[in-house]
SEDO-348988 format. One record per residue (C-alpha): y, x, z; residue in three letters; residue number from 1. Coordinates in steps of 0.05 Angstrom, whole numbers, plus 5000, padded with zeros to 4 digits. Each point is the difference from the previous one (the first is absolute). Layout:
<pts>
py, px, pz, resn, resi
Y, X, Z, ALA, NUM
...
</pts>
This chain:
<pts>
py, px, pz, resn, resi
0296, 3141, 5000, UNK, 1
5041, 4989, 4929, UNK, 2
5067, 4964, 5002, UNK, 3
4997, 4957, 4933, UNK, 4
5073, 5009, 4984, UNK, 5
5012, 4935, 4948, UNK, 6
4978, 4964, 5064, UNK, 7
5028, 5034, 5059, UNK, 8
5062, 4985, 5032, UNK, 9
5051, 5044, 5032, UNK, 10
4968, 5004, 5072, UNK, 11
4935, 5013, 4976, UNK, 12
5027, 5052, 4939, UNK, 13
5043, 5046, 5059, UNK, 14
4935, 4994, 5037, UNK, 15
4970, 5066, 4948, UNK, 16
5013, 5060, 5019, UNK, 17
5058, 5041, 4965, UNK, 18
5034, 4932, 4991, UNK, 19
5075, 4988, 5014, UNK, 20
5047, 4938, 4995, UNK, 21
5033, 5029, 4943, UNK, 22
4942, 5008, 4966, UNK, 23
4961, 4929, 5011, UNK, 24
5067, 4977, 4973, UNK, 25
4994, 5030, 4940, UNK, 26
4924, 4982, 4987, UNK, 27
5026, 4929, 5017, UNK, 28
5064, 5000, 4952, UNK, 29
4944, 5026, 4945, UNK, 30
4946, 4963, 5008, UNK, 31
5041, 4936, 5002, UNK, 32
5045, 5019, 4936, UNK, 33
4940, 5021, 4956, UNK, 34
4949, 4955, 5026, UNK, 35
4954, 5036, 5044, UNK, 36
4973, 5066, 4988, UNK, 37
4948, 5021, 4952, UNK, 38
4972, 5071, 5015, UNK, 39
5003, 5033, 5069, UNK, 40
5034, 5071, 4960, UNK, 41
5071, 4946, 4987, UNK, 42
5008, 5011, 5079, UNK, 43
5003, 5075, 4993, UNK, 44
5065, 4991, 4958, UNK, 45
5033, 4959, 5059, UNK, 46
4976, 5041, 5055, UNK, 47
5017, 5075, 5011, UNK, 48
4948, 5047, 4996, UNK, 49
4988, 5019, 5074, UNK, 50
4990, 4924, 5024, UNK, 51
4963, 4990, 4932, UNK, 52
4948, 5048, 5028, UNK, 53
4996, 4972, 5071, UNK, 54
4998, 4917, 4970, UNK, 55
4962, 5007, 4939, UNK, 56
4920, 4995, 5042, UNK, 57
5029, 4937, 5032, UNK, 58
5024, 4959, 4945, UNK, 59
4963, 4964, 4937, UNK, 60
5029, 4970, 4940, UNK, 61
4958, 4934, 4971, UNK, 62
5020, 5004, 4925, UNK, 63
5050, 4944, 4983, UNK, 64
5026, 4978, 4933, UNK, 65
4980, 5025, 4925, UNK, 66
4935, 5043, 4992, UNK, 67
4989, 5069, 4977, UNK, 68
4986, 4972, 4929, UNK, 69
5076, 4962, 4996, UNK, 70
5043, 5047, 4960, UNK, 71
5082, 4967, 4975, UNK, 72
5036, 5040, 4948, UNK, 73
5062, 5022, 5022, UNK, 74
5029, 5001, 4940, UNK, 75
5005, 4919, 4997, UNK, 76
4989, 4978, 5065, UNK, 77
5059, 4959, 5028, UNK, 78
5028, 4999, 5072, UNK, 79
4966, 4936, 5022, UNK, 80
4935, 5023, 4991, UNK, 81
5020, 5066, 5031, UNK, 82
5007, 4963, 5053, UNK, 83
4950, 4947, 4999, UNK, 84
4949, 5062, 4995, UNK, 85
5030, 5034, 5056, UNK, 86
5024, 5063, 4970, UNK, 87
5072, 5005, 5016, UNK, 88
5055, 4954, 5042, UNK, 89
5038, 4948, 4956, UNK, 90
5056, 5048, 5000, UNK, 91
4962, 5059, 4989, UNK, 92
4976, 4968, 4937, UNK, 93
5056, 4965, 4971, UNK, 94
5026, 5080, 4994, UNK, 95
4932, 5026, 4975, UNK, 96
5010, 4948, 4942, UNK, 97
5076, 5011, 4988, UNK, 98
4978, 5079, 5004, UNK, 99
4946, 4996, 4942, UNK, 100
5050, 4957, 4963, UNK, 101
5047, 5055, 4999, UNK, 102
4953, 5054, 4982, UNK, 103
4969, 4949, 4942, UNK, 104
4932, 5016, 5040, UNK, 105
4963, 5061, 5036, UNK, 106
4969, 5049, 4969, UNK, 107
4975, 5044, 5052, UNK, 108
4988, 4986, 5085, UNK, 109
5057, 5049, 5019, UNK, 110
5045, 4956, 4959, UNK, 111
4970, 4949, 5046, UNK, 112
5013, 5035, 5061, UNK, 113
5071, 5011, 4982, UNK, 114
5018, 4931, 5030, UNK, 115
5023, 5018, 5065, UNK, 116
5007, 4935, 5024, UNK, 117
4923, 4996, 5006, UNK, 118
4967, 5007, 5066, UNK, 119
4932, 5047, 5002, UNK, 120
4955, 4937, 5017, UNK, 121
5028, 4969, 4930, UNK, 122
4995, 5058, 4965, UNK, 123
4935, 5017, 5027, UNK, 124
4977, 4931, 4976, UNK, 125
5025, 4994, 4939, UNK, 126
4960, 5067, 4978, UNK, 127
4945, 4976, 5034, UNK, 128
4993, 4935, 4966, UNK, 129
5048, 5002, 4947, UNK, 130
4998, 5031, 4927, UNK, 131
5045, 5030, 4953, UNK, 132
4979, 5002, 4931, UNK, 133
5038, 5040, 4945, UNK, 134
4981, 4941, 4957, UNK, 135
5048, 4950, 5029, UNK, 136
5047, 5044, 5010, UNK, 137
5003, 5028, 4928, UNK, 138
5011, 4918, 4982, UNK, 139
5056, 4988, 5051, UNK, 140
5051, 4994, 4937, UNK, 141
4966, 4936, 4977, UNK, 142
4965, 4973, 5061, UNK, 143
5056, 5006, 5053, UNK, 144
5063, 4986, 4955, UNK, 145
5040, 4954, 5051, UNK, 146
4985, 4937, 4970, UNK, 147
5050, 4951, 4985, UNK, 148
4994, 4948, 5050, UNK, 149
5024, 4918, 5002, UNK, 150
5036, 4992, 5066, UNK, 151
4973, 4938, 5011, UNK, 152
4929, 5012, 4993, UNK, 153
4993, 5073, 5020, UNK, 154
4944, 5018, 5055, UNK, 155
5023, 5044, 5059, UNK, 156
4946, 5055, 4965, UNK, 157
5038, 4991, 4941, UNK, 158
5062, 5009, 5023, UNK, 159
4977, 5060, 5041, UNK, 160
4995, 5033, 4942, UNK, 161
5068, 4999, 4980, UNK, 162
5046, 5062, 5014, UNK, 163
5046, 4995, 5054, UNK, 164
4953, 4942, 5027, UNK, 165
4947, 5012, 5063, UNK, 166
4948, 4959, 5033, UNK, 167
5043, 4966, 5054, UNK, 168
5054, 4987, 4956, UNK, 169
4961, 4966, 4938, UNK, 170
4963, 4951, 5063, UNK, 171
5078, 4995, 5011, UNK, 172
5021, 4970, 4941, UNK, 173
4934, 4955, 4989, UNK, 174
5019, 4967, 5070, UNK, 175
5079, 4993, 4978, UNK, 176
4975, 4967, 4936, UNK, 177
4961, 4962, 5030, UNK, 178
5049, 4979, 5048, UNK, 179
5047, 4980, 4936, UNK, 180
4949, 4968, 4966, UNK, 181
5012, 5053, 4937, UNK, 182
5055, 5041, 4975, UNK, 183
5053, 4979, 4947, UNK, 184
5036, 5080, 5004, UNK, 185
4977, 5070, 5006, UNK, 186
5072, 5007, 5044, UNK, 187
4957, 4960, 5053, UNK, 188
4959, 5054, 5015, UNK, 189
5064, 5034, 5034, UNK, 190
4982, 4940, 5056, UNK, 191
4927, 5036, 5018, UNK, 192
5000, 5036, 5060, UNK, 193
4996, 5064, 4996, UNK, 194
5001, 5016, 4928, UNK, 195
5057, 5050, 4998, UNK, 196
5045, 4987, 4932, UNK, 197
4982, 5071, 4972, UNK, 198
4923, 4977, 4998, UNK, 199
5016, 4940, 4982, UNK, 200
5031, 5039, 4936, UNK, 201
4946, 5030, 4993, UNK, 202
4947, 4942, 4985, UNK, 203
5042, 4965, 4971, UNK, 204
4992, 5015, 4937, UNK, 205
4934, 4970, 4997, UNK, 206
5003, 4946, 5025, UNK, 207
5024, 4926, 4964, UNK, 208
5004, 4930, 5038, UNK, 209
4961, 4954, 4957, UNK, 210
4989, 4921, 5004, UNK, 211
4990, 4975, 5076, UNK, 212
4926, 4980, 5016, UNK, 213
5034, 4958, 5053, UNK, 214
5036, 4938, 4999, UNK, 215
5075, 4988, 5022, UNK, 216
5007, 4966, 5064, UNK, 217
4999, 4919, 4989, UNK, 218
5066, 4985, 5043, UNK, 219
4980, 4917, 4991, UNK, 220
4935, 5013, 5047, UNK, 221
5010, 5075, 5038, UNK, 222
5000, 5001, 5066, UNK, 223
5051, 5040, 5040, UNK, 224
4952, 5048, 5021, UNK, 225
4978, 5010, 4937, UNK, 226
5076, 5007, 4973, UNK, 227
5023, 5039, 5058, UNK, 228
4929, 5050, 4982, UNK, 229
5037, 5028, 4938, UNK, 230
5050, 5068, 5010, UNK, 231
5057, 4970, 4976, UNK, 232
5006, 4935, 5042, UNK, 233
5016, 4985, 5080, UNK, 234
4976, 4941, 5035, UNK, 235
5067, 4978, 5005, UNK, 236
5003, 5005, 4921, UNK, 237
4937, 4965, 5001, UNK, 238
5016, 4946, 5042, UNK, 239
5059, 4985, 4955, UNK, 240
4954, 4992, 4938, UNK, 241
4953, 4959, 5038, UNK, 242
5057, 4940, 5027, UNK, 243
5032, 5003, 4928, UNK, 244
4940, 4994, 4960, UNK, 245
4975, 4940, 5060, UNK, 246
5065, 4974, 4980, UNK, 247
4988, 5006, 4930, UNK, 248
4936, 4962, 4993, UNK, 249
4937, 5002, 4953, UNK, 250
5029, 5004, 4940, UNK, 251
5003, 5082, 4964, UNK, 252
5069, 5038, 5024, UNK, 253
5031, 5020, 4943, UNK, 254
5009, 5080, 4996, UNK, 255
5082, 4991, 5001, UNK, 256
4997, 4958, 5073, UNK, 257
4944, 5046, 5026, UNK, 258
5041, 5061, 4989, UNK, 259
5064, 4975, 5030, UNK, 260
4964, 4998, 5057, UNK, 261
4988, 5070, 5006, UNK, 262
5061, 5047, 5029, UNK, 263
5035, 5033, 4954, UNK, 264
4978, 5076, 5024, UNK, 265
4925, 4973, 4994, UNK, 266
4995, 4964, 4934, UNK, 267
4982, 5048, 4947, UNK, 268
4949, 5027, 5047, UNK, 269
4968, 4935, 5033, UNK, 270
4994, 4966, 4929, UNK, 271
4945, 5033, 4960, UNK, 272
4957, 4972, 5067, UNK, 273
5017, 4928, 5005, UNK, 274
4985, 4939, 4950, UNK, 275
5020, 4930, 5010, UNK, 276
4957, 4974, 4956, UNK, 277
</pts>
């Protein structure tokens, strides 16, 4: 009897013959990074050849994910739908991307293959379902020319794009601005996580901070919560706008009373995200 390995768990997986820990650990890792397997010859390229021979009668692959037809040119695909696909780890395609970048495009498969960083399972899939056409790659000077991005409106694809910029660090920055509520400086990108200063110099030249699509926070009606939500504010800083504006009353707080109720070391960077209108 078969073993359907996109169903079978570990017990019943070390139950083939030729099967070791090690090597149900590996199917496991795969299966669960790429979304299942697709074609019983992927397992070959996980297991060595000698257990290969001794598993391969016992086990059965049930296709899952894109058909034969599905073909993605890798000469504009981006890293989430690398992923999304199943053809390589985030990381693993985050540097695929960043790679053709910096060779403005393939031209051949061995210049393909030169990315070390790929494992055989993503290589094998992204010949067997990917294509490189000479085409898009004789356009890369128009149609990948690192576009010139507004901070405040840029998609993580977009900003994937950028040199010096990968796939976890553009979902990064989308979550800090949102966090902010929008930028008012390129020098805020220095706050991001993980976006080391000479990649940072890198995309920076394209990229601009343009009007906010957000409002400022309303400090006559936010709650603490919301106050104490925002990067540059604690609770206790919150709780301090909240009795003074209480105190206040209904009427607008003028920007000069507001502000002298910020600390000294937080104004300049606190105001851009408060009204008391």
């Amino acid at each position: 009897m078969q073993v359907e390995v996109n169903k079978a768990d570990s017990l019943r997986l070390l139950s083939v013959p030729g099967m070791t820990p090690g090597i149900v650990s590996r199917l496991l890792y795969w299966r669960q990074s790429l979304g299942g397997f697709r074609e019983l010859d992927e397992l070959s390229l996980l297991i060595d050849t000698r257990r290969w021979e001794q598993a391969a009668p016992f086990l059965r692959v049930s296709p899952k994910g894109l058909a034969d037809t599905v073909r993605w040119d890798l000469q504009t695909v981006d890293s989430a739908t690398l992923v999304r696909v199943g053809f390589c780890r985030p990381r693993a395609a985050g540097r695929f991307v960043r790679y053709r970048a910096k060779r403005r495009g393939f031209r051949s498969w061995a210049e393909l293959d030169s990315l070390q960083s790929l494992h055989p399972l993503e290589r094998y899939r992204l010949r067997r379902w990917g294509l490189l056409t000479w085409q898009s790659a004789s356009m890369w000077g128009w149609q990948f020319r690192p576009p010139f991005l507004d901070l405040n409106r840029a998609t993580p694809a977009e900003l994937e794009k950028l040199p010096g910029i990968g796939l976890y660090t553009a979902q990064r920055i989308v979550r800090y601005r949102e966090k902010l509520r929008y930028f008012v400086s390129l020098d805020q990108l220095h706050e991001v996580w993980g976006l080391r200063p000479e990649n940072l110099e890198k995309a920076r030249p394209f990229l601009y901070v343009g009007s906010p699509l957000r409002e400022p926070l309303r400090l006559r009606e936010a709650p603490a919560k919301s106050l104490a939500a925002h990067p540059y504010i604690s609770w206790k800083l919150a709780r301090q706008l909240v009795r003074r504006r209480n105190a206040w009353g209904p009427s607008p707080i003028p920007p000069e009373v507001w502000k002298s109720w910020l600390p000294d070391s937080l104004r300049d960077r606190v105001e851009p995200y408060l009204t008391g209108d």
